[in-house]
KOLPA-173157 format. One line per field, with one value per residue: x, y, z of N, C-alpha, C, CB in turn; residue in three letters. Coordinates in steps of 0.02 Angstrom, whole numbers. Glycine has a CB too. Example, Ala and Ser with C-alpha at 12.3 -4.5 7.8 and 13.67 -1.06 7.14 Angstrom:
<atoms>
n.X 660_642
n.Y -284_-112
n.Z 390_354
ca.X 615_684
ca.Y -225_-53
ca.Z 390_357
c.X 660_645
c.Y -165_2
c.Z 390_394
cb.X 565_704
cb.Y -224_-30
cb.Z 452_286
residuo ALA_SER
</atoms>
This chain:
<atoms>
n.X 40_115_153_44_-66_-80_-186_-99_-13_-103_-186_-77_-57_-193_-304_-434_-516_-656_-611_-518_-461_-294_-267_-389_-395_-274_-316_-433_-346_-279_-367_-397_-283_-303_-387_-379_-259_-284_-288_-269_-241_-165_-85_-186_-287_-364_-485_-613_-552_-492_-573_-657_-553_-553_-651_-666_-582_-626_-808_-886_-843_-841_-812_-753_-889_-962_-853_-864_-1002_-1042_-976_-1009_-1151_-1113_-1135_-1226_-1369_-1486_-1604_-1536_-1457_-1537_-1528_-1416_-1432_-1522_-1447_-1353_-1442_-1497_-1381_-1349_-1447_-1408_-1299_-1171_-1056_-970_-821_-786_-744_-767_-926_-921_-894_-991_-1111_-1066_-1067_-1192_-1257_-1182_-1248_-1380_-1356_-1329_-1223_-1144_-1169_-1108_-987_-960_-967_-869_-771_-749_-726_-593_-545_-540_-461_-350_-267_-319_-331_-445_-559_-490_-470_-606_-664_-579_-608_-752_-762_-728
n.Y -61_45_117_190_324_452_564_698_682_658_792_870_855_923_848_842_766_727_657_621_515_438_303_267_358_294_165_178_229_118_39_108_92_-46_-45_22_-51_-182_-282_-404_-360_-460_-436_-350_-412_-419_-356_-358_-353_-255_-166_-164_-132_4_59_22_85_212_233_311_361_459_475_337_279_331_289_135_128_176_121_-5_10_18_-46_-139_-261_-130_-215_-304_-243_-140_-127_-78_63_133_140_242_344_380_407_531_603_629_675_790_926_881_874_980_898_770_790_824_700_610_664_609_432_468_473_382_270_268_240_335_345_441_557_540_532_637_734_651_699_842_836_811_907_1022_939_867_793_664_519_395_480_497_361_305_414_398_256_261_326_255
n.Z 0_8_-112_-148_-184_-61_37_29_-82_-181_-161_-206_-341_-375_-344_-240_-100_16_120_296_271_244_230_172_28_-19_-30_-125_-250_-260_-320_-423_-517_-525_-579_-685_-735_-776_-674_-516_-366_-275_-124_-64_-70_-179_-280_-194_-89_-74_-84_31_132_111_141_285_335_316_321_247_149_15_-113_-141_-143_-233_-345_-316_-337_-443_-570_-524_-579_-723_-896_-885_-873_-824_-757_-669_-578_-491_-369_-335_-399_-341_-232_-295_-344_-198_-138_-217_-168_-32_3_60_79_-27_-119_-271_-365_-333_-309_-460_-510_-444_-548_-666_-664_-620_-735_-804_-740_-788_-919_-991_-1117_-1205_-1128_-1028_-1065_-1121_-978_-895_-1004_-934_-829_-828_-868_-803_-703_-758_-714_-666_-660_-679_-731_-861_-902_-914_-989_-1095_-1134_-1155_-1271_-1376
ca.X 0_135_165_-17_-54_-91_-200_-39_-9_-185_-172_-33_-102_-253_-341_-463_-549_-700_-610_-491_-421_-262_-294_-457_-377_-213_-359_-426_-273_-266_-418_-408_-239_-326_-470_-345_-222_-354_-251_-299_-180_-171_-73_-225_-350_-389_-551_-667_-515_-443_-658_-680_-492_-544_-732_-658_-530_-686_-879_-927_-777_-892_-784_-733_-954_-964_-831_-893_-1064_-1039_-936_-1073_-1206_-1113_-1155_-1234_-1422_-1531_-1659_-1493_-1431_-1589_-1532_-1339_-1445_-1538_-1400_-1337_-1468_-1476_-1326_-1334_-1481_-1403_-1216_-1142_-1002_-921_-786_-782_-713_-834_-993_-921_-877_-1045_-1123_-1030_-1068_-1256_-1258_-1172_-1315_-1441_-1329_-1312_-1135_-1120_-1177_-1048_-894_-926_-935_-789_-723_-784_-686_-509_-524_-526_-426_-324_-218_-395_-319_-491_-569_-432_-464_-664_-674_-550_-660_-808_-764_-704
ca.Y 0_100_144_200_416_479_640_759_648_700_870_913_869_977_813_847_721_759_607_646_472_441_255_274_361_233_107_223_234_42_6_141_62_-108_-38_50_-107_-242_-336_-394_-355_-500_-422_-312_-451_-404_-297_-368_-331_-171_-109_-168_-89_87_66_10_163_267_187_372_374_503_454_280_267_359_257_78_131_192_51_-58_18_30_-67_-207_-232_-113_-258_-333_-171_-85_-92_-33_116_149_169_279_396_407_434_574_647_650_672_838_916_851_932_1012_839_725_822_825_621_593_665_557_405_446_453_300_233_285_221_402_354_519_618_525_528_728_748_628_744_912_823_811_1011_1047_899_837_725_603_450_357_505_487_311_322_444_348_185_286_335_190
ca.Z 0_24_-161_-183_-169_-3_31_-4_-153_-239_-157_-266_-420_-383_-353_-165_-71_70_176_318_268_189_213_114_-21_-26_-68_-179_-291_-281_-349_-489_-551_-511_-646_-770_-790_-777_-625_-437_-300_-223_-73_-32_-65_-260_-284_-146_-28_-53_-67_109_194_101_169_339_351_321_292_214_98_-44_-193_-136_-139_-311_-400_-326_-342_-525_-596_-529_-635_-784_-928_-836_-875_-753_-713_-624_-550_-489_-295_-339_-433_-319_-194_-307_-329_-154_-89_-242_-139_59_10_74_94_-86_-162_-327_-396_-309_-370_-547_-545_-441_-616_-705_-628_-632_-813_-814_-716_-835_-987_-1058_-1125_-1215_-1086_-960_-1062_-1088_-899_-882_-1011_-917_-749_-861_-935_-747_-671_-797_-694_-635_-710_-667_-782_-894_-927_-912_-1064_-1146_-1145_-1159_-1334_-1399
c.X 41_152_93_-15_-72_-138_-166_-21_-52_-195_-149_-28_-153_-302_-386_-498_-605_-653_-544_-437_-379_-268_-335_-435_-331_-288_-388_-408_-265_-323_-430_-324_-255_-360_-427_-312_-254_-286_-281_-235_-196_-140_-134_-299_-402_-439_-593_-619_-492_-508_-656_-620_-537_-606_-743_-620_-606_-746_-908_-890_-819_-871_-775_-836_-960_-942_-846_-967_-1076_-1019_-994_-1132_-1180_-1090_-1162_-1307_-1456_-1555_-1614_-1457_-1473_-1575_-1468_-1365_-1486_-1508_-1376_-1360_-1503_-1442_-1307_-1375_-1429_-1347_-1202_-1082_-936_-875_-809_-787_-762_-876_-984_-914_-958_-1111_-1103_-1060_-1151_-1295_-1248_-1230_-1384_-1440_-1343_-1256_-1121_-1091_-1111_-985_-889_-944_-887_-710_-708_-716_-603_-506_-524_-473_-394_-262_-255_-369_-377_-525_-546_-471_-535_-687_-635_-589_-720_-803_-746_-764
c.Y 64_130_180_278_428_555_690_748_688_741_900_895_895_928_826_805_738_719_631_575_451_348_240_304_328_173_135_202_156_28_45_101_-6_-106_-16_-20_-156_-302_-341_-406_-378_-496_-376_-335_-446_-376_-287_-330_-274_-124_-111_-134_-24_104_53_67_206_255_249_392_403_459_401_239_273_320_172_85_132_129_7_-68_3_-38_-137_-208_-210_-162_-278_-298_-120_-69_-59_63_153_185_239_349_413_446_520_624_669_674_764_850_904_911_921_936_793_757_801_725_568_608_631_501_398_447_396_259_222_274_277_387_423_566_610_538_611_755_695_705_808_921_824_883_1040_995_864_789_675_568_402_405_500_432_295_346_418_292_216_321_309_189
c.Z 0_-50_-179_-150_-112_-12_10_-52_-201_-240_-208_-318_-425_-373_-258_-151_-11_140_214_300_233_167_152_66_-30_-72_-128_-251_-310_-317_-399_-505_-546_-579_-677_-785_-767_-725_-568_-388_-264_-153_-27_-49_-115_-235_-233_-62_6_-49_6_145_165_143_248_362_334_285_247_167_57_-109_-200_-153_-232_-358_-389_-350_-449_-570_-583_-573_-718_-827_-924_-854_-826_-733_-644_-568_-511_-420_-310_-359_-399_-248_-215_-315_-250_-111_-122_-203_-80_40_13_91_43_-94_-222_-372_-407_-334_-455_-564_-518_-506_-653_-692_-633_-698_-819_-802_-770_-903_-1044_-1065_-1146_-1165_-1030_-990_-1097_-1020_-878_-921_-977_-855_-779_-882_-858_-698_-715_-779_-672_-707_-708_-733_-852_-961_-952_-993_-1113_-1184_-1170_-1241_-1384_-1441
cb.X -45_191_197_-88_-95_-18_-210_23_-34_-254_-128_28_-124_-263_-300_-499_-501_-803_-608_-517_-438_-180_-317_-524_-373_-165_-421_-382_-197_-256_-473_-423_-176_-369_-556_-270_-138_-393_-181_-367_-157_-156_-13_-209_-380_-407_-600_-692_-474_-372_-757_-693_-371_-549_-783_-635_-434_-664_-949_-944_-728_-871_-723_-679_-1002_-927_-752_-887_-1090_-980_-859_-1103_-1233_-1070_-1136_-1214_-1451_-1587_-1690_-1453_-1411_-1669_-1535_-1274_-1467_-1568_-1349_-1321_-1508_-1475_-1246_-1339_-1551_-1400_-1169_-1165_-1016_-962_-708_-710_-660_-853_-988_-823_-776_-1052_-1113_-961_-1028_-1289_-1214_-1118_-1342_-1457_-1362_-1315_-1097_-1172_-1261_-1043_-841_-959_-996_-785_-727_-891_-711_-492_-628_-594_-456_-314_-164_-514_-250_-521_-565_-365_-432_-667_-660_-501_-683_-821_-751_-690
cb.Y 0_94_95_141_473_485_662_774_570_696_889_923_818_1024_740_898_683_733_523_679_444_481_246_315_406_192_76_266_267_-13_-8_248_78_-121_19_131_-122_-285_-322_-460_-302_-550_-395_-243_-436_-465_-309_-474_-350_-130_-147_-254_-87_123_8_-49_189_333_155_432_310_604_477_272_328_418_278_41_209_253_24_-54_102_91_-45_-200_-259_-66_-340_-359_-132_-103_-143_-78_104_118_126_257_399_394_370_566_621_589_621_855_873_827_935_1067_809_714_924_888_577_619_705_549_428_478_483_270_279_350_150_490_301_555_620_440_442_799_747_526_755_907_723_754_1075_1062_867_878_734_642_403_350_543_450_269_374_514_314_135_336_370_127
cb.Z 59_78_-207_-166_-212_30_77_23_-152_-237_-110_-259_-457_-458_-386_-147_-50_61_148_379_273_205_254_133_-35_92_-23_-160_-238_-221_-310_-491_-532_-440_-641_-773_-792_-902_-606_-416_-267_-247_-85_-48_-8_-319_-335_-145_-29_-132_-98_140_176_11_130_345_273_296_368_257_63_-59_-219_-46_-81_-325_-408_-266_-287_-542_-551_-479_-629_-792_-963_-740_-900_-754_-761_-658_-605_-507_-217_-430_-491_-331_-192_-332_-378_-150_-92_-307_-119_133_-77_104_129_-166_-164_-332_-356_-236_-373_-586_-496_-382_-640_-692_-580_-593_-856_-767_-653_-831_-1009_-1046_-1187_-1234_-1046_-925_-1131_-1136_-838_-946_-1062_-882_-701_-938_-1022_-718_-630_-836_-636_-627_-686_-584_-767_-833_-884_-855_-1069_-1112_-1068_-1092_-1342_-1343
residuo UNK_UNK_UNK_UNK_UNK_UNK_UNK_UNK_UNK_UNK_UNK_UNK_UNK_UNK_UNK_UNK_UNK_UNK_UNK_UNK_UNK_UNK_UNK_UNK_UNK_UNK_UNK_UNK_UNK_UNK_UNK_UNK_UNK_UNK_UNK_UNK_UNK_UNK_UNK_UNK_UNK_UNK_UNK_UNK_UNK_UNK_UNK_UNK_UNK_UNK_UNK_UNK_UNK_UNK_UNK_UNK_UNK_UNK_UNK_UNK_UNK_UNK_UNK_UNK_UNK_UNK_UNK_UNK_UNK_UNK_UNK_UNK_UNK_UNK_UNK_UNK_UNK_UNK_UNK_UNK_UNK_UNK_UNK_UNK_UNK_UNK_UNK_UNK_UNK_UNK_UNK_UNK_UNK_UNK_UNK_UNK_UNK_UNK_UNK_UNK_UNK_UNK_UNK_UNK_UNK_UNK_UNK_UNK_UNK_UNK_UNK_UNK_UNK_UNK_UNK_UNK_UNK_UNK_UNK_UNK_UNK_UNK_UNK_UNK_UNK_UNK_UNK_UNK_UNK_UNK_UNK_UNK_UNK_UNK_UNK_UNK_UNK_UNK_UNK_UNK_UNK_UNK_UNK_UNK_UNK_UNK
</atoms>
């Protein structure tokens, strides 16, 4: 874990987080280089493992919610998805507090849900013309225009 970004890490790429946890973003970071190079880090218990440390370092993680929540919906059929989607437009109602970032990838994310690809990979793009180091964005709009 120790190679993965830390809060001051993401800081100084302009990247902000709501969570006080650097834990929770370390997992983070693992599970977006987990999702860009299609591998499971079997030291941190591949996908199921490193969800549960980031969600155990902090159960309200915003973004760590957003990007499992999102990924879950996307391009999966709704019938099969309808409680993940429903999470999601939930948590889009109560959630306070986001940063700038979060808001813009919680948009994202609920497009996905709703299988606007368009609409998601120009607010993926929207999140790179303001954050252009979000390698999860990055990769997102990448795929998304494929």
């Amino acid at each position: 874990p120790d190679q993965f970004r830390d809060l001051d890490a993401f800081s100084n790429q302009g990247l902000e987080y709501s969570t006080p946890s650097n834990t929770a973003v370390k997992m983070l970071d693992a599970l977006i280089n987990q999702c860009i190079y299609s591998y499971s880090d079997e030291q941190l218990g591949g996908w199921e493992g490193t969800t549960r440390k980031m969600f155990q370092a902090d159960p309200d993680f915003a973004m760590g919610k957003i990007f499992i929540l999102g990924l879950e919906c996307f391009g999966v059929n709704p019938e099969k998805t309808a409680g993940q989607r429903r999470k999601l437009i939930d948590f889009s109602k109560k959630s306070k507090n986001l940063t700038n970032l979060e808001i813009m990838h919680l948009k994202a994310a609920n497009l996905l849900s709703t299988e606007d690809i368009y609409g998601a990979m120009v607010a993926f793009e929207n999140i790179l013309a303001q954050y252009p180091l979000d390698a999860y964005a990055l990769h997102i709009a990448y795929f998304l225009a494929l």
